[in-house]
C-alpha positions as CSV (number, residue, x, y, z in Angstrom):
1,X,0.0,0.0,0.0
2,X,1.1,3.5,-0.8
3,X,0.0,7.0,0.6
4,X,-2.3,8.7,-2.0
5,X,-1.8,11.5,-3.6
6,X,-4.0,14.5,-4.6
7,X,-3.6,18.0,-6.0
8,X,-4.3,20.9,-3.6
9,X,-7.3,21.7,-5.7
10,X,-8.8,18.7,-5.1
11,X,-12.5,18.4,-4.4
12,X,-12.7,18.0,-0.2
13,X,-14.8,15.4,0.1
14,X,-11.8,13.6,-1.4
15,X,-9.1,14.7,0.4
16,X,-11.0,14.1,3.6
17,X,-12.1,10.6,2.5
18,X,-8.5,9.6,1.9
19,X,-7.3,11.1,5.4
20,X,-10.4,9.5,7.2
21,X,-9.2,5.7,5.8
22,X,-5.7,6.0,5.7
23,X,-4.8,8.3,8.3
24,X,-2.6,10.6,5.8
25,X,-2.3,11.8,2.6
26,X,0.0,13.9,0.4
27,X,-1.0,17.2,-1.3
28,X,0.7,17.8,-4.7
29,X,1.2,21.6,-5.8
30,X,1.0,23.0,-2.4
31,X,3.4,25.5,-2.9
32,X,5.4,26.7,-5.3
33,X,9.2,25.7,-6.0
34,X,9.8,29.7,-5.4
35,X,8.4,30.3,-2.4
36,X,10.2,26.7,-1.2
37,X,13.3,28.1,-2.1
38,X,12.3,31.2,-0.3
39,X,12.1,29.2,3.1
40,X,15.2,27.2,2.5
41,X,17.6,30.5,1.8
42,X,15.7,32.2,4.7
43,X,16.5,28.6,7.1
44,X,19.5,27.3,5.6
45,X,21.8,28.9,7.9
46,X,20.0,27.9,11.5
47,X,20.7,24.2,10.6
48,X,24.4,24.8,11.0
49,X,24.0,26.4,13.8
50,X,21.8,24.2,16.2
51,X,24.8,21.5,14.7
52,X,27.2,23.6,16.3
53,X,25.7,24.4,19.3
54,X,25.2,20.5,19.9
55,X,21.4,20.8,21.0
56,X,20.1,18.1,18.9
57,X,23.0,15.3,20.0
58,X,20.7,13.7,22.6
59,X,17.3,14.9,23.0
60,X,15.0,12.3,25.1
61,X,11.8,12.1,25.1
62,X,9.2,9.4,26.4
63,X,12.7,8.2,27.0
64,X,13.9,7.1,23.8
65,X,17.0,9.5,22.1
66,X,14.4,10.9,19.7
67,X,16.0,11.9,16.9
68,X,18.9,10.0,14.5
69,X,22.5,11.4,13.6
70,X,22.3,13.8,10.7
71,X,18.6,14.6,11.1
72,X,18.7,18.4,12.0
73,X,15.8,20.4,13.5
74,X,15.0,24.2,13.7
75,X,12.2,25.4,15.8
76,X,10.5,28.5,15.6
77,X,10.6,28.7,11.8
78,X,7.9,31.3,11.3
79,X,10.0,33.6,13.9
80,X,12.6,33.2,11.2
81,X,10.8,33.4,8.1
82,X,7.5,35.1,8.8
83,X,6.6,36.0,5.4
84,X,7.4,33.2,3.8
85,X,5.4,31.0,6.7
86,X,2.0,33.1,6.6
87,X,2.2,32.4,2.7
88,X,2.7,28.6,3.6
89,X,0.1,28.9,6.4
90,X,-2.9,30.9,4.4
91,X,-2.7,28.1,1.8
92,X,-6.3,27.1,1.3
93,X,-5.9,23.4,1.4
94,X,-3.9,23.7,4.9
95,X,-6.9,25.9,6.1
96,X,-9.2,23.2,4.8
97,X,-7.9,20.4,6.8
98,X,-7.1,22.0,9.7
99,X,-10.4,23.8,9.9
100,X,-12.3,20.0,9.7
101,X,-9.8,17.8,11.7
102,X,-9.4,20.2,14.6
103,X,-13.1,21.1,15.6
104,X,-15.2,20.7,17.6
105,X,-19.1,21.6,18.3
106,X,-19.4,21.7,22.1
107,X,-23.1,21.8,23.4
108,X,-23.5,22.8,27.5
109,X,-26.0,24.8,29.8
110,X,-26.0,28.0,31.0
111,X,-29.0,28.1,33.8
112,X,-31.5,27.3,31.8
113,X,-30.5,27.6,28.4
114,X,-28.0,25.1,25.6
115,X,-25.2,26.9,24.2
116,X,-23.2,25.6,21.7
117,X,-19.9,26.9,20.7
118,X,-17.1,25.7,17.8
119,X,-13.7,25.3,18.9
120,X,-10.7,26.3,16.4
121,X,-7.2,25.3,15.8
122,X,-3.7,26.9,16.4
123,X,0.1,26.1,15.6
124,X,1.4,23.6,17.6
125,X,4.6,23.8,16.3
126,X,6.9,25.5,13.5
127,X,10.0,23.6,12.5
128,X,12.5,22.6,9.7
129,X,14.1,19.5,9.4
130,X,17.4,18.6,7.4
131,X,17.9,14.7,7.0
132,X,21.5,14.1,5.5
133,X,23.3,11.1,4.3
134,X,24.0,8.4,7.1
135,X,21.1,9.3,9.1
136,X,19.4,6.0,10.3
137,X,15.6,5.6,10.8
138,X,13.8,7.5,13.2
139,X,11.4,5.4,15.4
140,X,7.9,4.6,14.8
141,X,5.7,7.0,16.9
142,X,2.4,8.7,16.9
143,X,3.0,12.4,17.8
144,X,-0.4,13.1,19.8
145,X,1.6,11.2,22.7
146,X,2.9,14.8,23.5
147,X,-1.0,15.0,24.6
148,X,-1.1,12.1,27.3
149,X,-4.4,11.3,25.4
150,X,-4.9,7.4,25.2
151,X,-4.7,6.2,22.0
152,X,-8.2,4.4,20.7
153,X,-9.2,3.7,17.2
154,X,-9.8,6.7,15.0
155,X,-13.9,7.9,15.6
156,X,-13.4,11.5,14.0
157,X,-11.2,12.9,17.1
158,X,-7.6,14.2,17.2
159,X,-5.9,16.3,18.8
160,X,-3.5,17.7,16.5
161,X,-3.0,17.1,12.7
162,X,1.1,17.2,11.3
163,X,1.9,19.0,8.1
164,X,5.7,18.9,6.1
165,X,5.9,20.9,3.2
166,X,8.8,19.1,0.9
167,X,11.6,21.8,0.5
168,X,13.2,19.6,-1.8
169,X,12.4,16.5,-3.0
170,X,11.6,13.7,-0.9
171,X,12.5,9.9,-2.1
172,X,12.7,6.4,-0.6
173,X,16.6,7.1,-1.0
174,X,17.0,10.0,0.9
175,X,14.9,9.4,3.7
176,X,11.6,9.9,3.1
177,X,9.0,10.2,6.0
178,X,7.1,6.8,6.5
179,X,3.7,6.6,7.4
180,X,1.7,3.1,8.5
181,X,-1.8,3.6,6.7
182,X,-4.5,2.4,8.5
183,X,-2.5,2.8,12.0
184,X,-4.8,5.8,13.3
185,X,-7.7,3.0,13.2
186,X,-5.1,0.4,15.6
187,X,-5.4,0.2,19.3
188,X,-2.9,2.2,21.5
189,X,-0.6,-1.2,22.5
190,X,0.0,-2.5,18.8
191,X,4.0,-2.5,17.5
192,X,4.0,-0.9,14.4
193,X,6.3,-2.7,12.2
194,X,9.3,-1.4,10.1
195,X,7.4,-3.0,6.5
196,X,3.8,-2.1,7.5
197,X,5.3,1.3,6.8
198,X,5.3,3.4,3.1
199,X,7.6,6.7,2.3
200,X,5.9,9.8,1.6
201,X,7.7,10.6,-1.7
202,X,6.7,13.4,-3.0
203,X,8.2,16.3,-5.4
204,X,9.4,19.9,-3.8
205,X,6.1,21.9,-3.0
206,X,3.7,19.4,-1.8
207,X,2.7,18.4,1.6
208,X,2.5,15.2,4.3
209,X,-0.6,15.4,5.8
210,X,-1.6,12.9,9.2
211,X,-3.5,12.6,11.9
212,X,-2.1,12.6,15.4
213,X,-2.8,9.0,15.8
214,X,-1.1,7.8,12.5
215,X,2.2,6.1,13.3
216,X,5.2,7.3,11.0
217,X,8.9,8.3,11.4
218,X,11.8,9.5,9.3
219,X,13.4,7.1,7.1
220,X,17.1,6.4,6.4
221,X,19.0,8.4,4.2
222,X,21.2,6.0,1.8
223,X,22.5,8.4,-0.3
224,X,26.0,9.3,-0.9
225,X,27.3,12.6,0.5
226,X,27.3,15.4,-1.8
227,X,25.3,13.2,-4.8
228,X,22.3,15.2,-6.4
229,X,19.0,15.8,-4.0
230,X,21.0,13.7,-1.5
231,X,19.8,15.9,1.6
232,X,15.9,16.4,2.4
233,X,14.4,19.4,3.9
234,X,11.1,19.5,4.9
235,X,8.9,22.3,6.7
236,X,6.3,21.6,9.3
237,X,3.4,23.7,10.0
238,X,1.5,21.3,12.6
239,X,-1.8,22.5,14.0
240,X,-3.5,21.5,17.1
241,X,-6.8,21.8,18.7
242,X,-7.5,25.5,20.2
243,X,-8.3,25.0,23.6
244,X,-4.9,22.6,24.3
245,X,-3.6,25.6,26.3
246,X,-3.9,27.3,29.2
247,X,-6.9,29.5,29.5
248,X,-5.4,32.4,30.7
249,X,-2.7,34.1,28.4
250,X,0.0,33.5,30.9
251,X,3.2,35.0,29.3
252,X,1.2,38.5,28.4
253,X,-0.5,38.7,31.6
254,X,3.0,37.8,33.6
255,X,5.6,38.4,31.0
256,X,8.6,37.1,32.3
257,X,10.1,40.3,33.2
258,X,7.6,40.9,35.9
259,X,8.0,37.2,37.4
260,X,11.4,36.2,36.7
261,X,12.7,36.1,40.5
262,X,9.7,34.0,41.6
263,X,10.5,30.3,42.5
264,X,11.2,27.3,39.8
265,X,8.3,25.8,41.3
266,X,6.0,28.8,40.3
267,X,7.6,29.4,37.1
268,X,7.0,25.7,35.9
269,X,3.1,26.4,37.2
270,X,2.7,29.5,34.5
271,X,4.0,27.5,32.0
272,X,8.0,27.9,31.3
273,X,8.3,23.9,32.0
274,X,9.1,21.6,29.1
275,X,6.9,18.1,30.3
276,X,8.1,14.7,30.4
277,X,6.5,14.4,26.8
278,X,8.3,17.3,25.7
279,X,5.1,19.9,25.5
280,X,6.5,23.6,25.8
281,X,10.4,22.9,25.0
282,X,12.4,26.0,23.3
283,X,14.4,24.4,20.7
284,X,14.6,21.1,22.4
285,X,15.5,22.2,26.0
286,X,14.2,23.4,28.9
287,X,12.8,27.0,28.8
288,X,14.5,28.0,32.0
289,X,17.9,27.9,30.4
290,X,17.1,30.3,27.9
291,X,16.8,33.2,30.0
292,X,19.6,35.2,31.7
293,X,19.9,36.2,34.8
294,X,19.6,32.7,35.3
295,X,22.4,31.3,38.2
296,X,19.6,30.7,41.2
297,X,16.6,29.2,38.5
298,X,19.1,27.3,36.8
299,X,20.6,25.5,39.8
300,X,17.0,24.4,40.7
301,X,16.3,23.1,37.7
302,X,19.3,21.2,37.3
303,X,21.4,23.3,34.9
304,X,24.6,25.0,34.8
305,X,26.2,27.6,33.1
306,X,28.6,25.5,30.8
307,X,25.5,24.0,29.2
308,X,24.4,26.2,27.6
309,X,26.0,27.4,24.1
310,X,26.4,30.8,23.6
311,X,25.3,31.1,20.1
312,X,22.3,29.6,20.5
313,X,21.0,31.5,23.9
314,X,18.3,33.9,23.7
315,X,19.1,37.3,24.6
């Protein structure tokens, strides 16, 4: 079985057949070659530098090393490249599946009366990924584990949808994602298995689409070092169910400025925490370290000084 694949002018009903049986699909002509080349001048140089600063050599989370040699993340692409992301993000097919796959109708009382309300959808994340030659499989995983939500067979629910737009080509060779279709429809204990799974090739300018349930991973690069389209880039643009946040605003209404000498404890409690399944990290790590003054908050939260790179500290 393959991933299908349909042009971003698809009819919907399509497109959201496609994602309801397989748990994926892959848009073709989502954005132009241009614009991708846009987004890879504008990211280009952060990859070397999160190399450099040595972020990315172990990150851990649900306590497995998460991410293989030679495959490189950026976070915070939109920061980086905010003209080139809203263009990405205002494309009328992401709106499309987003808008569907992350809403909900909620009926409740008031007194005496039924309300009802929609919910929407926001960014979960921005990021880039480069996967060079030598990098080895990433593990099969479902990414709405970040959520703590137990994992039942797709009815209609998820809590966020993933999106990688191809900045370059993507091929079985060089690593292309793989996705298990059908695995947003298995119970939460079944082992995925290394040939249940398909790459998501695709041509520069089209987009990975799946449900937060759908198992997939990064696949290995076997291409030789410095051979044509040997090095992938993709750019995610995941969105996530509206009301997965805090209610309250927390970092306007008590910027960090104003509660910076409060206690770890306090500061974990209005949301500068990264949790055990890795929601509200700043480029990998813990927020905490990313702030200076830091000596008293980053003692109780297990840092030092030497830890953290210079190049890649926030100011």
């Amino acid at each position: 079985m393959s991933l299908v694949t349909l042009p971003a002018d698809a009819d919907f009903a399509e497109i959201r057949e496609v994602i309801d049986r397989d748990g994926g699909i892959i848009i073709s002509n989502f954005a132009s070659e241009e614009l991708m080349d846009q987004m890879n001048d504008a990211i280009d140089p952060y990859f070397d530098a999160v190399v450099a600063s040595g972020v990315m050599d172990e990150y851990v989370r649900d306590g497995v090393n998460f991410f293989p040699k030679n495959n490189v993340h950026v976070y915070g692409t939109f920061g980086k490249a905010p003209e080139v992301a809203s263009k990405l993000l205002e494309t009328p097919v992401h709106k499309q599946i987003m808008d569907h796959y992350l809403n909900d109708e909620y009926k409740f009382v008031v007194g005496e009366d039924i309300h009802s309300h929609n919910s929407g959808w926001g960014l979960l994340l921005t990021n880039a990924m480069r996967v060079s030659p030598g990098s080895i499989p990433q593990q099969l995983h479902r990414d709405q584990v970040v959520h703590c939500v137990p994992q039942t067979p797709f009815s209609g629910y998820a809590t966020q949808m993933g999106c990688l737009i191809a900045g370059s080509d993507s091929t079985e060779a060089n690593g292309a994602t793989r996705v298990v279709p059908g695995s947003h429809k298995w119970e939460w204990d079944r082992r995925p298995k290394p040939e249940e799974s398909v790459p998501a090739a695709m041509k520069k300018g089209s987009a990975l689409f799946w449900l937060g349930q759908t198992v997939h991973g990064s696949g290995q690069n076997h291409m030789e070092p410095g051979s044509p389209n040997s090095v992938r880039k993709l750019y995610g643009m995941f969105g996530v169910r509206d009301y997965l946040r805090q209610e309250e605003n927390l970092f306007l209404a008590s910027p960090w400025e104003t509660v910076k000498d409060c206690s770890t404890y306090a500061l974990t409690k209005l949301g500068y925490v990264k949790t055990a399944s890795g929601v509200g990290m700043v480029d990998l790590g813990h927020p905490l370290r990313w702030f200076k003054p830091l000596a008293h908050y980053r003692q109780q939260a297990g840092y030092d000084d030497s830890d953290i790179p210079e190049n890649v500290v926030n100011k």
